[in-house]
C-alpha positions in Angstrom: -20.2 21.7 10.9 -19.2 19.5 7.9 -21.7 18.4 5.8 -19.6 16.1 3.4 -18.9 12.4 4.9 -15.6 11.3 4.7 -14.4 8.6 2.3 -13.7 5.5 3.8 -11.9 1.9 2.5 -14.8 -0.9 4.1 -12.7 -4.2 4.2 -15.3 -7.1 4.3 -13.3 -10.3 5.8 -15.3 -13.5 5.4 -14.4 -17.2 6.0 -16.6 -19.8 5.8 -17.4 -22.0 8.7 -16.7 -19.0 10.8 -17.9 -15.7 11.5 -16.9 -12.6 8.4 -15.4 -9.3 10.0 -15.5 -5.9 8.4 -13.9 -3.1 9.4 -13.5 0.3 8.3 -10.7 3.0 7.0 -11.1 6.2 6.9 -9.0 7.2 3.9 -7.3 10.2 5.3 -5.5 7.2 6.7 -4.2 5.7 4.0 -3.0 8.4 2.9 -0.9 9.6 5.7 0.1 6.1 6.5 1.5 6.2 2.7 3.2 9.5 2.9 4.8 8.4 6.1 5.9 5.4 4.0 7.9 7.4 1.6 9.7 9.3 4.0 10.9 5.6 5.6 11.7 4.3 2.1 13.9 8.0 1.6 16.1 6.7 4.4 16.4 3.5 3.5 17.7 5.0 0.0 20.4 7.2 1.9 21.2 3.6 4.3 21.5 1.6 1.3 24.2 4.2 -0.3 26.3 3.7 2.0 25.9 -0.1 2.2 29.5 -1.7 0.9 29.0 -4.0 -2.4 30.2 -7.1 -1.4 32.9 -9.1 -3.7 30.6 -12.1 -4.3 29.6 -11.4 -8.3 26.1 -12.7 -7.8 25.4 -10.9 -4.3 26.8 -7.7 -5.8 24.4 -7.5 -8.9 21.5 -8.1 -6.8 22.8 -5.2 -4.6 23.3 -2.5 -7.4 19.7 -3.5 -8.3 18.4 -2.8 -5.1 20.5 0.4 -5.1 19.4 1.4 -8.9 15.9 1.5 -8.5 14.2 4.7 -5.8 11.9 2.7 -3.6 10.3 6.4 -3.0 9.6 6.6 -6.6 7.2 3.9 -6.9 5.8 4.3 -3.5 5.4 8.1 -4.8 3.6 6.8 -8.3 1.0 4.2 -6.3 0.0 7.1 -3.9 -0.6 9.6 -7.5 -3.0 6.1 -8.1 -4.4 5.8 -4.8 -5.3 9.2 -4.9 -7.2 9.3 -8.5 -9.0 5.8 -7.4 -10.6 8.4 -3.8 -12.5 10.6 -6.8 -14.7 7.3 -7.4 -17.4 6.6 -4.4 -18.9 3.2 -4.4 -15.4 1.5 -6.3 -14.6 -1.8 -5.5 -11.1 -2.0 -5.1 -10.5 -5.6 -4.0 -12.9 -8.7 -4.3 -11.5 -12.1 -4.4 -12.9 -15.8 -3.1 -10.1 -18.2 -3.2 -11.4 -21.5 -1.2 -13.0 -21.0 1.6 -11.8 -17.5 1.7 -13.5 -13.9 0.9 -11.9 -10.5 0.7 -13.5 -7.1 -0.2 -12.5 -3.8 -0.3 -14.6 -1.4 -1.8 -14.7 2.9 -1.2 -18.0 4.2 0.7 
């Protein structure tokens, strides 16, 4: 039997006038949900390559911009940072109020 809980991301959803929701993550998750993520941007890298670069100067430069920069790189560095937030329990991630709007996320 475990004795260690697992970690999870609590998302506290609150509106006012209305009814707040929370719901909860378990961060095992997360972080298969982001691996999978990288594997989809790796394809998209090897469907972009063999994406023509069209003649239209403006169109083209946006392209080879897309094309320069690996998508699986920085979804690859923000997992490393998702990963070094999990060591702290208790962490609020998230917490904004804009209007009549509340978000939270915080690690339990």
């Amino acid at each position: 039997m475990w004795n260690k809980s697992a970690m999870v991301l609590m998302v506290r959803v609150k509106v006012q006038r209305r009814r707040g929701f929370t719901f909860s993550v378990p961060v095992w998750v997360v972080d298969e949900f982001i691996e999978a993520l990288t594997d989809l941007a790796w394809v998209g890298e090897l469907a972009l390559k063999h994406v023509p670069v069209p003649r239209d100067e403006k169109a083209s430069k946006h392209l080879c911009w897309v094309k320069g920069i690996p998508l699986r790189g920085i979804i690859a560095a923000s997992h490393d940072m998702f990963k070094d937030l999990y060591r702290y329990k208790g962490l609020d991630v998230v917490d904004v109020a804009t209007g009549d709007i509340q978000v939270k996320i915080s690690l339990k």
